[in-house]
C-alpha positions as CSV (number, residue, x, y, z in Angstrom):
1,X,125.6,183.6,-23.4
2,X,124.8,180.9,-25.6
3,X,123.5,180.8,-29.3
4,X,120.3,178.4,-30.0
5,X,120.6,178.7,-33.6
6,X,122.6,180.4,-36.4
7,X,120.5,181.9,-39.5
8,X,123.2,183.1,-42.9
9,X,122.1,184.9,-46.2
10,X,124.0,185.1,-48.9
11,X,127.6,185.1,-46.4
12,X,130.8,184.5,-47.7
13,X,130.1,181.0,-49.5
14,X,127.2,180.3,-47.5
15,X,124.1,181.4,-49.7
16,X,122.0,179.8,-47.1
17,X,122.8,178.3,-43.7
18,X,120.6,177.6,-40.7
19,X,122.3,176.3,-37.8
20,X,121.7,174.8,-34.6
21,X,123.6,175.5,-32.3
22,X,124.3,173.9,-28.1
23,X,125.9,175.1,-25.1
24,X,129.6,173.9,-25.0
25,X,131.6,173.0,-27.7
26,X,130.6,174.1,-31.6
27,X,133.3,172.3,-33.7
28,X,133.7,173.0,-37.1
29,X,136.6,170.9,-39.2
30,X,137.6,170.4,-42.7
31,X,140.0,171.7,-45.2
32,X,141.3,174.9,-45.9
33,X,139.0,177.2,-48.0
34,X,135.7,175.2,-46.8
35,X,134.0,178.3,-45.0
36,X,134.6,176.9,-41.5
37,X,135.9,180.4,-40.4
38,X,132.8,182.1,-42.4
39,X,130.8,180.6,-39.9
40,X,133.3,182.3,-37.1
41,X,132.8,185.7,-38.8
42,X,129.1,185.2,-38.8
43,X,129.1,185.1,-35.2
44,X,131.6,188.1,-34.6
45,X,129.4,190.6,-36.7
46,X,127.0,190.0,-33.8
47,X,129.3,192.1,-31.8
48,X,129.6,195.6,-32.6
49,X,132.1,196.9,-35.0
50,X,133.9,194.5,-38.2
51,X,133.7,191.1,-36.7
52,X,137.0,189.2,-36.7
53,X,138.3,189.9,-40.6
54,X,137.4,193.8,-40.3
55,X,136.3,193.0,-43.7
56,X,134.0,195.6,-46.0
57,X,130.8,194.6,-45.9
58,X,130.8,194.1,-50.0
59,X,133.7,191.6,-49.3
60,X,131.0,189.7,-46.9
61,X,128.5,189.0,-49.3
62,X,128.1,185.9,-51.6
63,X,130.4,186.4,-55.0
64,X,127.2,185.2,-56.9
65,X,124.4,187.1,-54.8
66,X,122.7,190.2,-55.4
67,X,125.2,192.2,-53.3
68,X,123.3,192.0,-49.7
69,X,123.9,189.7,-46.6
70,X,122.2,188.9,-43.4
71,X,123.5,187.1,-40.1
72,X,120.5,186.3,-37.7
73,X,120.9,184.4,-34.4
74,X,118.6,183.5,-31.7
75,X,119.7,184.2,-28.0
76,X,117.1,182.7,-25.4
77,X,114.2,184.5,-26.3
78,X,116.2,187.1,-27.5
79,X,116.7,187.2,-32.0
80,X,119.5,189.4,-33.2
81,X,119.9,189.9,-36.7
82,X,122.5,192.1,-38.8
83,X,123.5,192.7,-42.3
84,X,123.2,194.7,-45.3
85,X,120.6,195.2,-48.1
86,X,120.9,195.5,-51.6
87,X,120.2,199.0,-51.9
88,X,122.8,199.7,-49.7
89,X,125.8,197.0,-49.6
90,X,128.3,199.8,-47.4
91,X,125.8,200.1,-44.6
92,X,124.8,197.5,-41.6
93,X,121.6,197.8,-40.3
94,X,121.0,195.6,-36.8
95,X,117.7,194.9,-35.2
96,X,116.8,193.0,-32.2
97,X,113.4,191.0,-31.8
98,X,112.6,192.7,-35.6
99,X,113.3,196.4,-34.4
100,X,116.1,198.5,-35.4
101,X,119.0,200.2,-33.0
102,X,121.9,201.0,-33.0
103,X,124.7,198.1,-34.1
104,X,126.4,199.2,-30.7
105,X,123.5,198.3,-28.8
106,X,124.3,194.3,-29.6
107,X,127.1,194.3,-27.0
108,X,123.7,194.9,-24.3
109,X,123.2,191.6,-25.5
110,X,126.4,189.5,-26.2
111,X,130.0,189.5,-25.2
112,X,132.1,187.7,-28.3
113,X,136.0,187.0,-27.4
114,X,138.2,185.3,-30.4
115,X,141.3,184.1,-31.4
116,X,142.3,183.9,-34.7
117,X,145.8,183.3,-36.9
118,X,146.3,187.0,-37.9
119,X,146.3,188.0,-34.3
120,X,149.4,186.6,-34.2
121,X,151.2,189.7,-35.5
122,X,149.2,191.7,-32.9
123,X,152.5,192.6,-30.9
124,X,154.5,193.2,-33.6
125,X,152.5,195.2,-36.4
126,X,151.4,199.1,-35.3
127,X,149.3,200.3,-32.3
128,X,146.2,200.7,-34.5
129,X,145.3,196.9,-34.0
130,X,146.5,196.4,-30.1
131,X,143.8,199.4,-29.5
132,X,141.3,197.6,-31.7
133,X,142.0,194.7,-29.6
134,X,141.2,196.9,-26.6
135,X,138.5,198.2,-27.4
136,X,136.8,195.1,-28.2
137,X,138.0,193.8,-24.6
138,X,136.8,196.7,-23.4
139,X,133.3,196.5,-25.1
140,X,132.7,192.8,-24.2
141,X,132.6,193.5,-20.1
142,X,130.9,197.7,-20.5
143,X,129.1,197.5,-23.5
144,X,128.7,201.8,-23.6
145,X,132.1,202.2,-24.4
146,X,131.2,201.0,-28.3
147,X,128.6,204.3,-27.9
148,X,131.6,206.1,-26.2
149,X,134.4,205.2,-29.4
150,X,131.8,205.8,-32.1
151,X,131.0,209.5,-30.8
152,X,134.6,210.2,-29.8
153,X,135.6,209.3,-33.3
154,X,132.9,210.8,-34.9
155,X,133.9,214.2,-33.7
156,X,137.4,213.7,-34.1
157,X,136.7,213.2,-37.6
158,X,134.6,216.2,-38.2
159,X,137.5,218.2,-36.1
160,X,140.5,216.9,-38.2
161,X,138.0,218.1,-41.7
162,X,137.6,221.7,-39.9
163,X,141.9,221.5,-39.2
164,X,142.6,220.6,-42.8
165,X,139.7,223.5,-43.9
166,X,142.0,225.9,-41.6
167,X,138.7,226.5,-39.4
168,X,139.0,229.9,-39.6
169,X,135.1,230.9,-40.0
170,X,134.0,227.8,-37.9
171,X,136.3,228.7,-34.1
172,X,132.8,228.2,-32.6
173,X,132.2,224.8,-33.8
174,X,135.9,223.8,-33.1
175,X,135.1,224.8,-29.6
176,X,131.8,222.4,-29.4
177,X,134.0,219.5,-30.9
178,X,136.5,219.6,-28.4
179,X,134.2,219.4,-25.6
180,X,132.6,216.6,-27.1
181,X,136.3,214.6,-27.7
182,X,137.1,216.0,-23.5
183,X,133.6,214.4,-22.7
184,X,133.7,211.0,-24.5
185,X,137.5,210.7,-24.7
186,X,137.8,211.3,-21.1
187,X,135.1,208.3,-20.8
188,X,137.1,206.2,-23.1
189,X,140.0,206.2,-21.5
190,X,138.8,205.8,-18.1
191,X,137.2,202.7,-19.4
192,X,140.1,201.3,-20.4
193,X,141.9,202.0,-17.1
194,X,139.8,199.9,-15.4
195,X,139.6,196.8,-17.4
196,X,143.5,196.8,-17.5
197,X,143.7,197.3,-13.5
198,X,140.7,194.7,-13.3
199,X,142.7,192.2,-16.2
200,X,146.2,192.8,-13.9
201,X,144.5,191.1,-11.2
202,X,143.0,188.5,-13.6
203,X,146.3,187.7,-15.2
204,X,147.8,187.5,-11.8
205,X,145.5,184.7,-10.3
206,X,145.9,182.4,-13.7
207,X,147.5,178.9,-14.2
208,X,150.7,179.9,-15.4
209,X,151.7,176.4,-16.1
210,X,149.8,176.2,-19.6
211,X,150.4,179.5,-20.7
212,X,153.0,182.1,-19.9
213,X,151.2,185.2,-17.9
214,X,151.3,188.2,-19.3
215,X,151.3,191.7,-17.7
216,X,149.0,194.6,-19.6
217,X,149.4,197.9,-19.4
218,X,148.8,201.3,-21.2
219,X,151.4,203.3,-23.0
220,X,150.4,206.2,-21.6
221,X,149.4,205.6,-17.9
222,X,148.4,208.9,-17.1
223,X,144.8,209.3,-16.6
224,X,143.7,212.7,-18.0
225,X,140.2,214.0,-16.7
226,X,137.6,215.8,-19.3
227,X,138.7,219.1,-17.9
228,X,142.3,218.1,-18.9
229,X,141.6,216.7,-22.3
230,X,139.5,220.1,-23.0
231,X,142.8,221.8,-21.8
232,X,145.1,219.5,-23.9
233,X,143.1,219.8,-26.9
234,X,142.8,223.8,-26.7
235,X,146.6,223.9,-26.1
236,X,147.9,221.7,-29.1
237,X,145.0,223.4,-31.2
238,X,147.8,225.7,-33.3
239,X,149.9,222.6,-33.9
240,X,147.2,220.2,-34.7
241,X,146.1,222.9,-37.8
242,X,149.9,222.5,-38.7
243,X,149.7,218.7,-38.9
244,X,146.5,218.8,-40.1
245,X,145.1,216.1,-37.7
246,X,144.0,216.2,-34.1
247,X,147.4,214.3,-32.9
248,X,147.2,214.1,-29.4
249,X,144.1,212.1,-27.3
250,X,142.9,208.5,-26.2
251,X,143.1,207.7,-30.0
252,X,146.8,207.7,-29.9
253,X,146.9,205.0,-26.7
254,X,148.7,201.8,-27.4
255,X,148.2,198.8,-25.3
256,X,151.4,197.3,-23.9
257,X,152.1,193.0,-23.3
258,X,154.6,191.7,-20.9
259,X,155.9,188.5,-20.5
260,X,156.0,188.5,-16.9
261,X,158.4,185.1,-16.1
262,X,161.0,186.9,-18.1
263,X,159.8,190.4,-18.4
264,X,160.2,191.1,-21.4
265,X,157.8,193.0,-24.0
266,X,155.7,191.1,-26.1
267,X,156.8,191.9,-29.3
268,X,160.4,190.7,-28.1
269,X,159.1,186.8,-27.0
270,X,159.0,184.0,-29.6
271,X,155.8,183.6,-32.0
272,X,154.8,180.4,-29.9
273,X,155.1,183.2,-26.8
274,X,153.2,185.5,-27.7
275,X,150.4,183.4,-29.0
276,X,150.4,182.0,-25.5
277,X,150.1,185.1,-24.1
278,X,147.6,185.7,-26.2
279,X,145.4,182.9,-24.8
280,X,145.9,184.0,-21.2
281,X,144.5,187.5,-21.7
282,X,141.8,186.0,-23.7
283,X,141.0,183.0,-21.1
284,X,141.3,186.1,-18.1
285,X,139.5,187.9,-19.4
286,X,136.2,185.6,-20.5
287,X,136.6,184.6,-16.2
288,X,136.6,188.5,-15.9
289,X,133.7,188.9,-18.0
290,X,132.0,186.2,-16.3
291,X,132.7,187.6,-12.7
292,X,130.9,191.2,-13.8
293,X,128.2,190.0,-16.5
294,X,127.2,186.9,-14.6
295,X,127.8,185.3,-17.8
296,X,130.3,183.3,-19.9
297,X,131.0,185.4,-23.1
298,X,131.1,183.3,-26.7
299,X,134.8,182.6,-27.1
300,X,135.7,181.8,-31.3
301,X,139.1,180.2,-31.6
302,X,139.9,179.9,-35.1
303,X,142.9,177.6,-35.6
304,X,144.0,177.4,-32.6
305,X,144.6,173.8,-31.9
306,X,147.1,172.7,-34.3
307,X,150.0,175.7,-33.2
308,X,149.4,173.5,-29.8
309,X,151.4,170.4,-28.8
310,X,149.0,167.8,-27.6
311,X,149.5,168.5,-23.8
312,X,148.9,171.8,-24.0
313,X,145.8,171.5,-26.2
314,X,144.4,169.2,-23.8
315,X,145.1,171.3,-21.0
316,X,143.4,174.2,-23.0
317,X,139.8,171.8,-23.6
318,X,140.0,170.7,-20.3
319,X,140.2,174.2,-19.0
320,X,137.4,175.4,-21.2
321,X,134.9,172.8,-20.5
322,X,135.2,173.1,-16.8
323,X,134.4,177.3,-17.1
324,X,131.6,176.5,-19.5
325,X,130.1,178.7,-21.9
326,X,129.8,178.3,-25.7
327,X,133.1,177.9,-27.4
328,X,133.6,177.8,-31.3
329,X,136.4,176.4,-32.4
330,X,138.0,175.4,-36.1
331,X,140.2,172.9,-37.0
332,X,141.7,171.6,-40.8
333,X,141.9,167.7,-38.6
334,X,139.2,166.3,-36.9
335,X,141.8,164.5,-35.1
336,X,142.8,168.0,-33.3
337,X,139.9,167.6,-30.9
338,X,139.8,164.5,-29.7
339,X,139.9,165.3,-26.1
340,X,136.6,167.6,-26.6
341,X,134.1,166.3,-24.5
342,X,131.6,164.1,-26.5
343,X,128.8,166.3,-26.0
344,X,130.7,168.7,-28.6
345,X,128.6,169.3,-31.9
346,X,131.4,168.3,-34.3
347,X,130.8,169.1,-38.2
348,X,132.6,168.9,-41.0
349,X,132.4,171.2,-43.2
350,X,133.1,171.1,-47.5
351,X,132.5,173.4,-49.5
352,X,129.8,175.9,-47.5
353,X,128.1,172.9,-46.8
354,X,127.7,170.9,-43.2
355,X,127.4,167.6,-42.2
356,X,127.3,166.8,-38.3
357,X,130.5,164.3,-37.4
């Protein structure tokens, strides 16, 4: 899965950008503040849901612009495009080769793995963001289980309205919505079962001697079919109107990191720990990808090679070159990524402007 070219409209700081882009290495350097993760972002809002800020789409667009932003790329023969219009700045509209679908329907197309600094708190901040990191790992190797969240949350939304209402004239519709959260909460989670088992066995053939190997696992391990989610959800249904919320369901799963070598939780390992186990679920997980797509996903690594001493971050380029695929990576020092192959594009980047190293 590689990018030919990159295409921005009014984007962060980025009132115009057209890009060309190479297999391999995309390198993107200069000082803080100079839009070199913009041009990350761009990439991830190719990917269904909020790309790798889960920014609002208002907070996307150029400060100056009218209020609208696109991000178009061209895969193969393949052009993907997404963004928002002026007449309406809260909703994303995606098409592929000029026709509209679904936003979901661009993980058919691309699978987009990244890294960034704020993922750094992922072991220690709530469950709400380890299951958004899920589901995107999730999405990347079966690209229906974005379809499969969007519904399940969709009716868990409308359910939790009728719980709040009291539902008392609407018992009928309650019914309908909790066959639809059985159906696509049952799919859900069995999704998510199988790219833990399938990651496990990832994890477990990796070179431990760059980064510790993790263990993943679910916090709740038991597998509930559709007919038992129906059953769950009809037998909570008089607490749930209580608490006002539907509060039992695959939207409550948490996804649990251990350290395997000292096994330990994640959330209990240093920050330099747990950012290296970080990269061996990510690094698994592209193989993974790779093994069932028959293709390399994108990988964006935003600031990742200065929380690395120089060994390591040479053992990490060395590793990524040798798998292949398109990585993007950013760096404040272009002196970071000197042991990047010298077919890398390298640019530096100044004030939303580009200029190839």
């Amino acid at each position: 899965m590689t990018l030919s070219q990159l295409t921005l409209h009014n984007f962060r700081n980025y009132p115009e950008l057209r890009l060309k882009a190479a297999p391999g290495f995309m390198v993107f350097s200069g000082a803080n503040g100079a839009g070199k993760t913009n041009i990350l972002e761009a990439v991830s809002l190719l990917a269904p849901g909020r790309g790798l800020r889960r920014a609002a789409l208002r907070d996307i667009a150029c400060q100056d612009g009218p209020g609208d932003f696109a991000v178009a790329a061209q895969l193969d023969d393949v052009h993907l495009g997404s963004g928002t219009s002026i007449e309406a700045p809260e909703r994303r509209k995606t098409r592929i080769n000029e026709a509209p679908v679904p936003t979901n329907d661009l993980a058919e197309w691309l699978s987009i793995l990244w890294l960034t600094p704020a993922m750094d708190r992922l072991f220690t901040e709530g469950a709400a963001g380890r299951r958004n990191f899920l589901d995107r790992l999730v999405t990347a190797l079966e690209p229906a289980h974005a379809r499969n969240c969007a519904r399940y949350e969709a009716a868990r939304r409308e359910r939790n309205r009728l719980l709040a209402d009291g539902y008392q004239a609407d018992r009928d519709w309650m019914g309908g919505l909790d066959l639809q959260l059985a159906h696509f909460g049952s799919l859900v989670a069995e999704a998510r079962n199988r790219m833990v088992i399938a990651l496990n066995e990832g994890l477990q053939k990796s070179d431990g001697k760059i980064f510790a190997t993790p263990a993943v696992n679910l916090a709740d391990d038991q597998l509930h079919t559709e007919q038992q989610l129906h059953q769950m959800l009809e037998q909570y249904r008089s607490a749930d109107r209580v608490a006002g919320r539907t509060t039992r369901g695959p939207h409550r799963t948490d996804l649990l990191v251990y350290h395997s070598a000292k096994e330990q939780p994640a959330e209990k390992c240093s920050t330099g720990e747990q950012k290296a186990l970080l990269f061996s679920i990510i690094l698994a997980h592209a193989d993974l990808i790779a093994e069932r797509r028959n293709d390399r996903p994108i990988l964006l690594l935003d600031e990742v090679a200065a929380h690395l001493d120089p060994q390591r971050r040479a053992a990490l380029f060395g590793k990524l070159a040798e798998r292949g695929g398109q990585v993007w990576l950013t760096g404040t020092e272009a002196e970071l990524f000197k042991d990047i192959p010298d077919s890398a594009l390298h640019f530096e980047v100044s004030d939303g402007r580009l200029k190839i190293r």
